[in-house]
Backbone as XML, in Angstrom:
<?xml version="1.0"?>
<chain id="A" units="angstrom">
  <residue number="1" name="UNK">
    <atom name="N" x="91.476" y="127.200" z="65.869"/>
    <atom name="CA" x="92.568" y="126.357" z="66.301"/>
    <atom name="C" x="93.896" y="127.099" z="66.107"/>
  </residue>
  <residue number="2" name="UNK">
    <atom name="N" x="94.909" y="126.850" z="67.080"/>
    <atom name="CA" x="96.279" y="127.322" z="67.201"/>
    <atom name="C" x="97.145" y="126.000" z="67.000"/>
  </residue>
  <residue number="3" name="UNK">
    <atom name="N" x="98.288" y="126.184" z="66.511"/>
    <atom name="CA" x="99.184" y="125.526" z="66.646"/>
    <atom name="C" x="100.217" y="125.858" z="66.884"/>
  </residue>
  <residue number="4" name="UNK">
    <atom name="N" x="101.533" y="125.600" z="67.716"/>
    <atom name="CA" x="102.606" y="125.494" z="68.485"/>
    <atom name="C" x="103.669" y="125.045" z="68.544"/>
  </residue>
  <residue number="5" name="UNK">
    <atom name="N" x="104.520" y="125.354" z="68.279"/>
    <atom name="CA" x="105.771" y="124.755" z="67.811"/>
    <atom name="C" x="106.523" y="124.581" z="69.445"/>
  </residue>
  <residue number="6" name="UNK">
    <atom name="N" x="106.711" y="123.314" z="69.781"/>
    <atom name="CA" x="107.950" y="123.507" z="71.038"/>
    <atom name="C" x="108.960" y="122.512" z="70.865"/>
  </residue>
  <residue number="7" name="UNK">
    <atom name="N" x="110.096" y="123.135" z="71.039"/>
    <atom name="CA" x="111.252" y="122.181" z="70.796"/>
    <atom name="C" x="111.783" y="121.908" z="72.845"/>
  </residue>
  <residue number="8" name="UNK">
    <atom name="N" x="112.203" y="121.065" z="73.132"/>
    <atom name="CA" x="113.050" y="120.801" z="74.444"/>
    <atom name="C" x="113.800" y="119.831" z="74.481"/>
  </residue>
  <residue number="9" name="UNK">
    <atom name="N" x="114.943" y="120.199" z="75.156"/>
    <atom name="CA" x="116.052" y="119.469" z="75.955"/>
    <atom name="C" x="116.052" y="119.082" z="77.119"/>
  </residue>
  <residue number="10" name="UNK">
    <atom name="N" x="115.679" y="117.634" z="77.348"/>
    <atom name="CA" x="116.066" y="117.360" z="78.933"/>
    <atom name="C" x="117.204" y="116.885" z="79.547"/>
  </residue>
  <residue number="11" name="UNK">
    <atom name="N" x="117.896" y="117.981" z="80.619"/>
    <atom name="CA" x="119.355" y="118.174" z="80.685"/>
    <atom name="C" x="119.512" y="116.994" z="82.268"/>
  </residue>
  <residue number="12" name="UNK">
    <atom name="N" x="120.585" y="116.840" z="82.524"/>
    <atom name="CA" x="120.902" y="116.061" z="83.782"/>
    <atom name="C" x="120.468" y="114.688" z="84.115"/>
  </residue>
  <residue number="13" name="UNK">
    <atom name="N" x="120.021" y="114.127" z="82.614"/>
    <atom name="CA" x="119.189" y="112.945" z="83.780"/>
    <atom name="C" x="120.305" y="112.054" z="82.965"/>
  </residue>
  <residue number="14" name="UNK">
    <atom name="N" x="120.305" y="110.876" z="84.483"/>
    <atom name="CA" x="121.343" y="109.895" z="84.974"/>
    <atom name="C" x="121.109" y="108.781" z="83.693"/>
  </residue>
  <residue number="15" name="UNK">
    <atom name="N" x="119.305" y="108.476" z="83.833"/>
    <atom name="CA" x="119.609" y="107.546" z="83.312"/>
    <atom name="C" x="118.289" y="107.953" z="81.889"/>
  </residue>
  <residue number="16" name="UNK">
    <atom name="N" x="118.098" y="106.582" z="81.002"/>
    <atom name="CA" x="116.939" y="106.580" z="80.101"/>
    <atom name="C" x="115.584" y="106.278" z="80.879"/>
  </residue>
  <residue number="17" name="UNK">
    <atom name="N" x="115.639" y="106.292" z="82.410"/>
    <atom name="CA" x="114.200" y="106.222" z="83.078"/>
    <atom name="C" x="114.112" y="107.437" z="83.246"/>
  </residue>
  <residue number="18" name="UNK">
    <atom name="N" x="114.761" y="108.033" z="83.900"/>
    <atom name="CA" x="114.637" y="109.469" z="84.414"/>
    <atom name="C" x="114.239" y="110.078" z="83.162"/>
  </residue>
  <residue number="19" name="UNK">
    <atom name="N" x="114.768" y="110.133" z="81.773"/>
    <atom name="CA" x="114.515" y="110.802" z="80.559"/>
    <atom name="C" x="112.819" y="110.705" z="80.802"/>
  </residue>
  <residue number="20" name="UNK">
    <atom name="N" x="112.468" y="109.246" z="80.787"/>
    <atom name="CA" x="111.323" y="108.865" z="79.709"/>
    <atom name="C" x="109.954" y="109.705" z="81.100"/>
  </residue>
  <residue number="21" name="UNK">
    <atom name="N" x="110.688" y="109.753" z="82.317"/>
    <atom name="CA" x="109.574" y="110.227" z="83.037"/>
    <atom name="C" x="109.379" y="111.653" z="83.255"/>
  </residue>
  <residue number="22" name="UNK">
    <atom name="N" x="110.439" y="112.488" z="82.564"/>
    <atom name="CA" x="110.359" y="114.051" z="82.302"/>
    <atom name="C" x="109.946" y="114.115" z="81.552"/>
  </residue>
  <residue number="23" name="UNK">
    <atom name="N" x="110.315" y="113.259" z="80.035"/>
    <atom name="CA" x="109.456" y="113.139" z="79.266"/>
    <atom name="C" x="107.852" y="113.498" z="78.989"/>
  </residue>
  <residue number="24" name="UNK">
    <atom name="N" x="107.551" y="111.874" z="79.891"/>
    <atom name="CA" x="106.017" y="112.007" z="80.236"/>
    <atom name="C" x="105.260" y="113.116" z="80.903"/>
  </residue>
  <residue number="25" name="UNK">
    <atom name="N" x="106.349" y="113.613" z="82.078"/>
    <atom name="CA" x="105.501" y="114.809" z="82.759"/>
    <atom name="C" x="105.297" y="116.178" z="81.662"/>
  </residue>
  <residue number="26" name="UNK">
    <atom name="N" x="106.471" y="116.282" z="81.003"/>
    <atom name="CA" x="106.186" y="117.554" z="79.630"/>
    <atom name="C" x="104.582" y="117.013" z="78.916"/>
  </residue>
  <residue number="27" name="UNK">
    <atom name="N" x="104.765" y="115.834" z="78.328"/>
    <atom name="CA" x="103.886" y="115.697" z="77.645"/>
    <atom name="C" x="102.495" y="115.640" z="78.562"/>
  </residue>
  <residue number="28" name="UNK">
    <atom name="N" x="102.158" y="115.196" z="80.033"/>
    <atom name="CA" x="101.119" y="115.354" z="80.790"/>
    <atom name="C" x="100.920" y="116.876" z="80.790"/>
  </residue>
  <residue number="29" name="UNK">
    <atom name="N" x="101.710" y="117.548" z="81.247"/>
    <atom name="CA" x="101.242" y="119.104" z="80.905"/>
    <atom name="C" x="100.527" y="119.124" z="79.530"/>
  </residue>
  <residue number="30" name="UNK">
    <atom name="N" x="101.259" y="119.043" z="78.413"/>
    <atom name="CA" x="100.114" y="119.425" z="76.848"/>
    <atom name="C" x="99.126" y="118.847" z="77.298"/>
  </residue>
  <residue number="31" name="UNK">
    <atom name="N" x="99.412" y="117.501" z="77.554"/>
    <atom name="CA" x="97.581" y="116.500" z="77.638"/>
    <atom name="C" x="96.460" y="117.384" z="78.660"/>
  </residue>
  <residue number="32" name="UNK">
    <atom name="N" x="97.072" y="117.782" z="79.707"/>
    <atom name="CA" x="96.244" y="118.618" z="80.829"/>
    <atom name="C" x="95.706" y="119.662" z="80.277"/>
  </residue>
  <residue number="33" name="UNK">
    <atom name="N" x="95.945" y="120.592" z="79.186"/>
    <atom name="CA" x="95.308" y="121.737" z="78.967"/>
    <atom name="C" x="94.337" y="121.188" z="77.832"/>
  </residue>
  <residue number="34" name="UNK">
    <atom name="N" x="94.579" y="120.036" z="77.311"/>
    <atom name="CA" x="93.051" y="119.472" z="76.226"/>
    <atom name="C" x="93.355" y="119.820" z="75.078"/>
  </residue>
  <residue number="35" name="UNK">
    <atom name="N" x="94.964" y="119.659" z="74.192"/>
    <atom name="CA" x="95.070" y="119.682" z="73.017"/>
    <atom name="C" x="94.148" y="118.988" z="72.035"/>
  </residue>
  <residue number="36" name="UNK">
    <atom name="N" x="94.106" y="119.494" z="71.147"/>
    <atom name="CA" x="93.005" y="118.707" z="70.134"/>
    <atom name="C" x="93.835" y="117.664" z="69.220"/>
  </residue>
  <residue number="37" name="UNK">
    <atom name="N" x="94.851" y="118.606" z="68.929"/>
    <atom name="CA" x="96.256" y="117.593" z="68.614"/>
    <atom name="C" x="97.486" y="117.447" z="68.564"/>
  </residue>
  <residue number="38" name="UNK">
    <atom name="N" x="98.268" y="116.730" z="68.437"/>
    <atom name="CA" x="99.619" y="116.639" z="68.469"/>
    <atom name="C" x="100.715" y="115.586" z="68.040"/>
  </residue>
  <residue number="39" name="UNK">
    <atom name="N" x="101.902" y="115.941" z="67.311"/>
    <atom name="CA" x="102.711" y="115.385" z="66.598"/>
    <atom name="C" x="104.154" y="115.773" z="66.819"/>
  </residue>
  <residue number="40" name="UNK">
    <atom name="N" x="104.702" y="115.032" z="66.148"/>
    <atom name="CA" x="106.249" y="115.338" z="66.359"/>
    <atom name="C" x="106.923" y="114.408" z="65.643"/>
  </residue>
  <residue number="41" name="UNK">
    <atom name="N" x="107.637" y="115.083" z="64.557"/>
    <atom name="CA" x="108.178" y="114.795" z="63.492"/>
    <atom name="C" x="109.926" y="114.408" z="62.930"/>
  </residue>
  <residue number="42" name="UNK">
    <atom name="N" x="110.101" y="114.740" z="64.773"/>
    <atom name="CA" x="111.401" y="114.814" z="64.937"/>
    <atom name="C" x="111.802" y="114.782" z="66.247"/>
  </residue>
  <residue number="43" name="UNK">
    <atom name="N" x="112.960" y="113.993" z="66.967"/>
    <atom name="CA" x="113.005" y="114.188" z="68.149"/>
    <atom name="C" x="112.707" y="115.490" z="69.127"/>
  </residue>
  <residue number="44" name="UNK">
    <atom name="N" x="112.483" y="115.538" z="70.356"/>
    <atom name="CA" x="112.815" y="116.926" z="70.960"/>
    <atom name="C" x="111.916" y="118.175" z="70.030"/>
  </residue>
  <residue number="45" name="UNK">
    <atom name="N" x="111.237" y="117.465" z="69.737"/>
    <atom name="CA" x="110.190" y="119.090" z="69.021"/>
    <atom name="C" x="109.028" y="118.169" z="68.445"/>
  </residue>
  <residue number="46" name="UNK">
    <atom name="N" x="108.121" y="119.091" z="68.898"/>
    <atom name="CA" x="106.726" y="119.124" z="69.427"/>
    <atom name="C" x="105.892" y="119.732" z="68.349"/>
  </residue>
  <residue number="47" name="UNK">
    <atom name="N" x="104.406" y="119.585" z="68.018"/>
    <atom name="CA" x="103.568" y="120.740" z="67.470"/>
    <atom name="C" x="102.529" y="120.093" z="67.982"/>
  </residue>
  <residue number="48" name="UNK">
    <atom name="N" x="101.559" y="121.007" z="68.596"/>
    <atom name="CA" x="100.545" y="120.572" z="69.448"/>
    <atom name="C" x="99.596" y="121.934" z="69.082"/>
  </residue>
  <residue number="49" name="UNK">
    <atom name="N" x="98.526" y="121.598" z="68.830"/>
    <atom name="CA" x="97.197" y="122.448" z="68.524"/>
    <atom name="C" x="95.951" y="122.689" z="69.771"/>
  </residue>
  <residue number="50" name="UNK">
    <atom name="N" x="95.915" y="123.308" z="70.161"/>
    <atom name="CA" x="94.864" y="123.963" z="70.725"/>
    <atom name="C" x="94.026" y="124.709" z="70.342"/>
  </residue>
  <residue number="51" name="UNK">
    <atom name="N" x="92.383" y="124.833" z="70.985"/>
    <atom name="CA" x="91.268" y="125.530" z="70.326"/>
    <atom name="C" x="91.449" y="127.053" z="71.100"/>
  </residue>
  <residue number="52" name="UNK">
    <atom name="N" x="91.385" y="128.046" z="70.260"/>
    <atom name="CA" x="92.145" y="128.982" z="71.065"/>
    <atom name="C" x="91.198" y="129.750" z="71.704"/>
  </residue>
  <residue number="53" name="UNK">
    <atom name="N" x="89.990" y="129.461" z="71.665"/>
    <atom name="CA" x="89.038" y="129.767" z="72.676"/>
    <atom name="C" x="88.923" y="129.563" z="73.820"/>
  </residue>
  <residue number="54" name="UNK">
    <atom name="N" x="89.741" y="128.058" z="74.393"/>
    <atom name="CA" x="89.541" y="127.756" z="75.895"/>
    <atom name="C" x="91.330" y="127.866" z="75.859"/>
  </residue>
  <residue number="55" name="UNK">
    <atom name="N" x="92.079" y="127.262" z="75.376"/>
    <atom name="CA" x="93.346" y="127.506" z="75.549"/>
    <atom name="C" x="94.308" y="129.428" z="74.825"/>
  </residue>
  <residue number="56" name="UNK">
    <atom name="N" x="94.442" y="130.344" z="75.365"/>
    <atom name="CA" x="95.285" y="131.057" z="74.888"/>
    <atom name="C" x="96.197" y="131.094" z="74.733"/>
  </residue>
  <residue number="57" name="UNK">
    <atom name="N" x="97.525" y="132.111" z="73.627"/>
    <atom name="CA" x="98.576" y="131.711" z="74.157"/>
    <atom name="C" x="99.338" y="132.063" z="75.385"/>
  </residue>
  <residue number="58" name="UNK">
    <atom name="N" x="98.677" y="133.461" z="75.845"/>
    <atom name="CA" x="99.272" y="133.357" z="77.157"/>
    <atom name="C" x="98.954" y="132.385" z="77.950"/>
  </residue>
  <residue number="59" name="UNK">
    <atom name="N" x="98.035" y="132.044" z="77.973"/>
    <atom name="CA" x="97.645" y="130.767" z="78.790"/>
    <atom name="C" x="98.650" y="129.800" z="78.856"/>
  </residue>
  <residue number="60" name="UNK">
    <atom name="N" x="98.921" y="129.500" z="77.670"/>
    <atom name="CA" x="99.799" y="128.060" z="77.658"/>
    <atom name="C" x="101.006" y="128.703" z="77.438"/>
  </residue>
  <residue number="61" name="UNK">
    <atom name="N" x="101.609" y="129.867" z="77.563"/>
    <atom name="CA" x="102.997" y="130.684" z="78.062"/>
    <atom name="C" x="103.171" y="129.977" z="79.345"/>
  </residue>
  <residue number="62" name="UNK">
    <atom name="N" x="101.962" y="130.680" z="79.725"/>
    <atom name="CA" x="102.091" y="130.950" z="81.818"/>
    <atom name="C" x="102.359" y="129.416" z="82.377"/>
  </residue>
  <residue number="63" name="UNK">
    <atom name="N" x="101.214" y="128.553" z="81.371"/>
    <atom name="CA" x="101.107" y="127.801" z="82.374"/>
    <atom name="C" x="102.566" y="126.443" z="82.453"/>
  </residue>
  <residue number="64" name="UNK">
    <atom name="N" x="103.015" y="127.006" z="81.202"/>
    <atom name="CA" x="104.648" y="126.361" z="80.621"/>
    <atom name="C" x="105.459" y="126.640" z="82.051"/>
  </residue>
  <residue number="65" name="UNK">
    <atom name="N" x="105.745" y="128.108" z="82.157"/>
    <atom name="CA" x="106.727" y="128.907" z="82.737"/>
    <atom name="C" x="106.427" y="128.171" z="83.945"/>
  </residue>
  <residue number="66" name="UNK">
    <atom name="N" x="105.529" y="128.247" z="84.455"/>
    <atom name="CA" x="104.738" y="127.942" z="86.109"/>
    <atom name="C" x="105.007" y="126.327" z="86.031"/>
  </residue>
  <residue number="67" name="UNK">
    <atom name="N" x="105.198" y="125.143" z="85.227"/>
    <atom name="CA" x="105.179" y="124.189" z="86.042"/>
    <atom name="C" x="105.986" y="123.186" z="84.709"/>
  </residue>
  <residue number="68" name="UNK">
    <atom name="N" x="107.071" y="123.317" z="84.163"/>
    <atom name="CA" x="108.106" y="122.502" z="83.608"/>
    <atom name="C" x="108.786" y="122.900" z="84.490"/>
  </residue>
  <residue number="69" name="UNK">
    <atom name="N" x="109.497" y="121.496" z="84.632"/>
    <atom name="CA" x="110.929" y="120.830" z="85.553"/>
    <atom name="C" x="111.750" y="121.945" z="85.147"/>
  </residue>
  <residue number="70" name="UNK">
    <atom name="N" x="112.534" y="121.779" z="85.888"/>
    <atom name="CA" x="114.080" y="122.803" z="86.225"/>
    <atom name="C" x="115.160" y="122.457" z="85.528"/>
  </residue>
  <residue number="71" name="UNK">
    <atom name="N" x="114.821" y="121.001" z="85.058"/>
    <atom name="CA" x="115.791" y="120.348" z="84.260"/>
    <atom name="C" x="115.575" y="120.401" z="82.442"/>
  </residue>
  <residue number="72" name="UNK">
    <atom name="N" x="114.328" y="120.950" z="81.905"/>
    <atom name="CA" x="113.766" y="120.586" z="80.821"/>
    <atom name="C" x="114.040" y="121.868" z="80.327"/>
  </residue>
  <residue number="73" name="UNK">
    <atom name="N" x="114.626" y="122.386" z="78.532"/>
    <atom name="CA" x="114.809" y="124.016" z="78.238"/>
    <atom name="C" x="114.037" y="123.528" z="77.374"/>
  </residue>
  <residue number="74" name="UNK">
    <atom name="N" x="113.063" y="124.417" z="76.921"/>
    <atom name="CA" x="112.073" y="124.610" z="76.183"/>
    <atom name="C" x="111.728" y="125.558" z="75.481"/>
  </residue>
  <residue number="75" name="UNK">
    <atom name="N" x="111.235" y="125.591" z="74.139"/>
    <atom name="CA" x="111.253" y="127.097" z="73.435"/>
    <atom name="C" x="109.941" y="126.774" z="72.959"/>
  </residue>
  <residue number="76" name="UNK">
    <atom name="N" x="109.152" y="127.218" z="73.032"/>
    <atom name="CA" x="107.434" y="127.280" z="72.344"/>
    <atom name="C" x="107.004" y="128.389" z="71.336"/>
  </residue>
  <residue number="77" name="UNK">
    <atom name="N" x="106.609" y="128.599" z="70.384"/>
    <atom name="CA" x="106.256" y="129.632" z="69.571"/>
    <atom name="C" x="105.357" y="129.201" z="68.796"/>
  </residue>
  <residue number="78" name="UNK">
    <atom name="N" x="104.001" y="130.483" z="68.594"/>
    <atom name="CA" x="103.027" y="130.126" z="67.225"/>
    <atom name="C" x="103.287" y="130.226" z="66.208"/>
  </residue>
  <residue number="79" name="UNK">
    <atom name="N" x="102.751" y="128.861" z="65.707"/>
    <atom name="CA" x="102.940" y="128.824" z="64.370"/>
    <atom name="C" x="102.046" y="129.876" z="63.692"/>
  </residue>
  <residue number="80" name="UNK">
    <atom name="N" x="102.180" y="130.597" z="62.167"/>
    <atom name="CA" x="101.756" y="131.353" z="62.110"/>
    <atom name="C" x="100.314" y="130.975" z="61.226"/>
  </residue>
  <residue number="81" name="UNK">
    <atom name="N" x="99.670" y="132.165" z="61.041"/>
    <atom name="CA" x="98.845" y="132.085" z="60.033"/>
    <atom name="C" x="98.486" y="133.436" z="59.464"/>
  </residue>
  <residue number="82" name="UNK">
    <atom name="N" x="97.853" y="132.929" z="58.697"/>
    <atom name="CA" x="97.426" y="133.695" z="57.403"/>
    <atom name="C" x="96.022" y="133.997" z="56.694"/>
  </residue>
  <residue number="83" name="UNK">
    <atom name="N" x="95.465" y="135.038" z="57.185"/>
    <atom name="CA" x="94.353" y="135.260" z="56.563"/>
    <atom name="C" x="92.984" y="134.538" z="57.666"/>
  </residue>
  <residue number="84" name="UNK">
    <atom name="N" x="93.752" y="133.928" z="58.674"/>
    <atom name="CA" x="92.670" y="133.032" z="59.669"/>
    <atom name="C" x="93.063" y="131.668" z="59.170"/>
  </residue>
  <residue number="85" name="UNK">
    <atom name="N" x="94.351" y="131.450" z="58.341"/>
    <atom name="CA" x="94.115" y="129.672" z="57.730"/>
    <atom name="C" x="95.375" y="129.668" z="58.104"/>
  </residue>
  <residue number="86" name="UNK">
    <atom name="N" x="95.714" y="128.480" z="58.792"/>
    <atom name="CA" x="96.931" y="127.767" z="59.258"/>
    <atom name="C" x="98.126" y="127.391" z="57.883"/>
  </residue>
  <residue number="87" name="UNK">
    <atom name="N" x="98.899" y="128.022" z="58.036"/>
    <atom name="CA" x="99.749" y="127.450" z="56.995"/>
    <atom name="C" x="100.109" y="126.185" z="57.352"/>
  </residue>
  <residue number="88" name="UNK">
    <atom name="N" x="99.692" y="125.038" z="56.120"/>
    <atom name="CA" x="99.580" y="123.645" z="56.193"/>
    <atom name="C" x="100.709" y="123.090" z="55.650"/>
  </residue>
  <residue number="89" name="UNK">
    <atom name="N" x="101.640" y="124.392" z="54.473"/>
    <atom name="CA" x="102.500" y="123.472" z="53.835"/>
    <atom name="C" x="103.104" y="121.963" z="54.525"/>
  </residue>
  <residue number="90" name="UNK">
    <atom name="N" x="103.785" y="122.636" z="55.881"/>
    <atom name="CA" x="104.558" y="121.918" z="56.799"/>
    <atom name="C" x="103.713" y="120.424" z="57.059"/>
  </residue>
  <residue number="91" name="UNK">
    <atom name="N" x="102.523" y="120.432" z="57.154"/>
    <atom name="CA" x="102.127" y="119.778" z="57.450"/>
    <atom name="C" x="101.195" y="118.493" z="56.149"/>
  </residue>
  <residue number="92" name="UNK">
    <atom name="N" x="101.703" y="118.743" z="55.120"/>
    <atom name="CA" x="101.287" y="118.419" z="53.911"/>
    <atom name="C" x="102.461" y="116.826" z="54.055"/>
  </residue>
  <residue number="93" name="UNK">
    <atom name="N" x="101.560" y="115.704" z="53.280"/>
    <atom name="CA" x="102.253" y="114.285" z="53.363"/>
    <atom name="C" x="103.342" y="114.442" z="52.720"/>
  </residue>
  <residue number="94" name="UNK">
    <atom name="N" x="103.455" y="115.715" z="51.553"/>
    <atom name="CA" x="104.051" y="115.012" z="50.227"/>
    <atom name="C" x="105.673" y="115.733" z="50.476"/>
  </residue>
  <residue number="95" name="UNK">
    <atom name="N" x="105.260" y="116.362" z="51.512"/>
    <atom name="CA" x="107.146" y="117.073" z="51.985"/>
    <atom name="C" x="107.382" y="116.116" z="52.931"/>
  </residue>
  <residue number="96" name="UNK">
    <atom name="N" x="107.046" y="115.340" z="53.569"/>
    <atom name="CA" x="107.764" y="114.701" z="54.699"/>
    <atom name="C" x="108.314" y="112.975" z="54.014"/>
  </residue>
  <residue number="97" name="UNK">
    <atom name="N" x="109.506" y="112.870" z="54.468"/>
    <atom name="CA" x="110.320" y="111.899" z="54.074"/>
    <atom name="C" x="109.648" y="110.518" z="55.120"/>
  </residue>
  <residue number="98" name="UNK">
    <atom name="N" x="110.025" y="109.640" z="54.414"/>
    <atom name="CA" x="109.652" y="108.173" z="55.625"/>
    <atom name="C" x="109.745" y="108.076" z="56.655"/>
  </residue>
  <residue number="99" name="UNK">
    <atom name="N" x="111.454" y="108.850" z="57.261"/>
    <atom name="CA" x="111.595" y="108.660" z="58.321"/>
    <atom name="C" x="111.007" y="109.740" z="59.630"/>
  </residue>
  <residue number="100" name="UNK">
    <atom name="N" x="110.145" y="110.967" z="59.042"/>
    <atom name="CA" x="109.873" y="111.799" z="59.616"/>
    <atom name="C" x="108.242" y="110.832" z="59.952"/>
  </residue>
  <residue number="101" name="UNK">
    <atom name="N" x="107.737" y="110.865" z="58.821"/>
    <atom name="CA" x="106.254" y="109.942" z="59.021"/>
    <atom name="C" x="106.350" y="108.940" z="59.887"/>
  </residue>
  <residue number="102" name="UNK">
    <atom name="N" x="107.703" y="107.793" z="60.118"/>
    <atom name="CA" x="108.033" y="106.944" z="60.616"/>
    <atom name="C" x="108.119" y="108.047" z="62.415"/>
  </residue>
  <residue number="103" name="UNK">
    <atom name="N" x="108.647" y="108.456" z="62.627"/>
    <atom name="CA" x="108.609" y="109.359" z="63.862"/>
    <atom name="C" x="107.517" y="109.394" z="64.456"/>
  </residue>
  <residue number="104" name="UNK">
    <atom name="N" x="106.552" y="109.799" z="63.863"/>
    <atom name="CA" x="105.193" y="110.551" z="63.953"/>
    <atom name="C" x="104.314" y="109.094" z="64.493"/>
  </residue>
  <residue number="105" name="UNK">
    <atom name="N" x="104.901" y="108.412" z="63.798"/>
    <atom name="CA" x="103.857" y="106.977" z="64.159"/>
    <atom name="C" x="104.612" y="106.211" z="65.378"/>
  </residue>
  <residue number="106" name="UNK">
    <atom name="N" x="105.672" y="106.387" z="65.506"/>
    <atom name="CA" x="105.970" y="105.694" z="66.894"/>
    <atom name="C" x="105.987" y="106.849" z="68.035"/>
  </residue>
  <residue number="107" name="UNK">
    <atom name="N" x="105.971" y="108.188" z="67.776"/>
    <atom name="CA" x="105.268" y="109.078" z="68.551"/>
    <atom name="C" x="103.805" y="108.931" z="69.337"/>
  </residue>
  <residue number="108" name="UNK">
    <atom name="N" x="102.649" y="108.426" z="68.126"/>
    <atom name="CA" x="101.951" y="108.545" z="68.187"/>
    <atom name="C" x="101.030" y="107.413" z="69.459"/>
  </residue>
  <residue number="109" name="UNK">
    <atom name="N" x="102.111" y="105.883" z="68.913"/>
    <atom name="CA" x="101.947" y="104.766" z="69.655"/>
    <atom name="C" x="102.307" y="105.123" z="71.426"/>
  </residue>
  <residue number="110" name="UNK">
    <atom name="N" x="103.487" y="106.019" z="71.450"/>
    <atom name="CA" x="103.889" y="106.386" z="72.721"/>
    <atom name="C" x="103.024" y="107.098" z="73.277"/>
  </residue>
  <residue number="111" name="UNK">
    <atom name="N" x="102.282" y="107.736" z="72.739"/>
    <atom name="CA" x="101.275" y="108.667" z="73.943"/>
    <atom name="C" x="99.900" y="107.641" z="74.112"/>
  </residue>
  <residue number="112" name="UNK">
    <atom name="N" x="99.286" y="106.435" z="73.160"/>
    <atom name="CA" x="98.533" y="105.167" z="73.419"/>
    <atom name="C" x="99.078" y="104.844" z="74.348"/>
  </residue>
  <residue number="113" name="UNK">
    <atom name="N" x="100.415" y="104.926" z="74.679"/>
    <atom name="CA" x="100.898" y="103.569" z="75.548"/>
    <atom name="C" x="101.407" y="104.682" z="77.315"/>
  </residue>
  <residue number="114" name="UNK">
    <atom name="N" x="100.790" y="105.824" z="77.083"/>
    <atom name="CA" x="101.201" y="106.516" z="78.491"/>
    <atom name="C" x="99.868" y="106.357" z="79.583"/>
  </residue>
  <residue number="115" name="UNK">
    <atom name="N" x="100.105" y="106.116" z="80.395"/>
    <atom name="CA" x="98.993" y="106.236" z="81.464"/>
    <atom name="C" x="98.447" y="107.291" z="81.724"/>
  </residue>
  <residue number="116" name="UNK">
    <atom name="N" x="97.438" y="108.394" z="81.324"/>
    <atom name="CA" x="96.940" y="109.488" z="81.566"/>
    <atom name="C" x="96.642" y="109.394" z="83.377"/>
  </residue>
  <residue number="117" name="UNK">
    <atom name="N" x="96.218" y="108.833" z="83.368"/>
    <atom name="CA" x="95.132" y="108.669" z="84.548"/>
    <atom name="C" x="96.350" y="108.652" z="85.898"/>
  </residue>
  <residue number="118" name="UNK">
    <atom name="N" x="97.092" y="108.242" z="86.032"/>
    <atom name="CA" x="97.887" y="107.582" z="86.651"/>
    <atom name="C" x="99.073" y="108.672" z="87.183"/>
  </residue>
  <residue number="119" name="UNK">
    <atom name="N" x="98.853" y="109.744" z="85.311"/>
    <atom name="CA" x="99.610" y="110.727" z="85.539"/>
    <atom name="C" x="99.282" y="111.739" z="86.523"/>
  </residue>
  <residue number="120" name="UNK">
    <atom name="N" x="97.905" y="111.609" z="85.895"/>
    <atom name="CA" x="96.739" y="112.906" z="86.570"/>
    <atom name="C" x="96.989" y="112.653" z="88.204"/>
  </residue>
  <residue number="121" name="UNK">
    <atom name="N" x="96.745" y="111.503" z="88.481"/>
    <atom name="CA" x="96.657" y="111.482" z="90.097"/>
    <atom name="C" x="98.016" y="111.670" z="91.060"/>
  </residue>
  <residue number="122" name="UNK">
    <atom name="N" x="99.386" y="111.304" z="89.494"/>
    <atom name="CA" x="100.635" y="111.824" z="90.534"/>
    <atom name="C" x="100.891" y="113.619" z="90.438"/>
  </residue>
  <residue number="123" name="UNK">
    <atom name="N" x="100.285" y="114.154" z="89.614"/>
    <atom name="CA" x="100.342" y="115.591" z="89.412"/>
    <atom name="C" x="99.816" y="116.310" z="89.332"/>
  </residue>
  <residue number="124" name="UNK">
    <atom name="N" x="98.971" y="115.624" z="89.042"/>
    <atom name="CA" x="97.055" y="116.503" z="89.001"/>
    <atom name="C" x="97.265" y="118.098" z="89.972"/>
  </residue>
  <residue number="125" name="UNK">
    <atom name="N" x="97.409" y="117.579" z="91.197"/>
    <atom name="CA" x="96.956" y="118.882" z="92.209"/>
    <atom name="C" x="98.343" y="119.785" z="92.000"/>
  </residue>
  <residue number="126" name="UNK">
    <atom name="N" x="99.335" y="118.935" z="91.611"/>
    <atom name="CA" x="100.597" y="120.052" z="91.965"/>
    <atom name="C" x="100.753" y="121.041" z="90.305"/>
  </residue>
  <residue number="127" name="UNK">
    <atom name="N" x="99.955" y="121.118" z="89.916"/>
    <atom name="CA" x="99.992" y="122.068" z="88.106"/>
    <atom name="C" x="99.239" y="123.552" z="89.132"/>
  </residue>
  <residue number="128" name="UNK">
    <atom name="N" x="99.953" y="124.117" z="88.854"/>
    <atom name="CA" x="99.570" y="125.632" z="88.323"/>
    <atom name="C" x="99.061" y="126.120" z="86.951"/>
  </residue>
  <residue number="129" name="UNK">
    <atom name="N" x="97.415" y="126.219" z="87.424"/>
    <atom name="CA" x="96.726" y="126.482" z="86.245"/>
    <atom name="C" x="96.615" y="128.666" z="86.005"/>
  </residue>
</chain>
């Protein structure tokens, strides 16, 4: 397993619909390549894990570059590791404050509450894999 750090800004939009549906399309991209998991602990930044056997990171470089909006800046980088073991500190309960845990859980409710399916069929064919 890999994990991924991406932070983004979505620039120009008019309103909080337009946000929430660039939004969704960023996050339909992670969902499309078959993360195993993902969190976010803080607005605008991301950590999403992939098995790095079917996902690489060039893979999920390319397939970033090739099909985020024109409007969305994005910075992605691996997280590192050590020895073959993921450094977990970051990810340990006993450093994160309420309101970061609090994040994570209404994060978490938001991707329950996205329509995969719905996404797939408005974008499905137009991803560059």
């Amino acid at each position: 397993m890999r994990k991924y750090h991406l932070s983004y800004d979505i620039i120009d939009t008019k309103d909080s619909t337009q946000y929430k549906e660039d939004k969704e399309y960023l996050l339909y991209l992670l969902y499309s390549l078959g993360y195993n998991s993902i969190y976010s602990y803080a607005d605008s930044t991301i950590i999403v894990e992939y098995d790095e056997d079917k996902i690489t990171q060039t893979k999920l470089f390319d397939f970033l570059e090739n099909n985020v909006q024109h409007n969305v800046r994005y910075y992605i980088s691996l997280i590192s590791q050590i020895q073959d073991k993921p450094i977990d500190s970051f990810y340990n309960e006993k450093y994160f404050n309420f309101l970061q845990r609090e994040r994570n859980t209404e994060f978490q409710k938001e991707l329950i509450n996205i329509d995969w399916d719905y996404l797939k069929k408005l974008y499905g064919d137009s991803l560059e894999y």
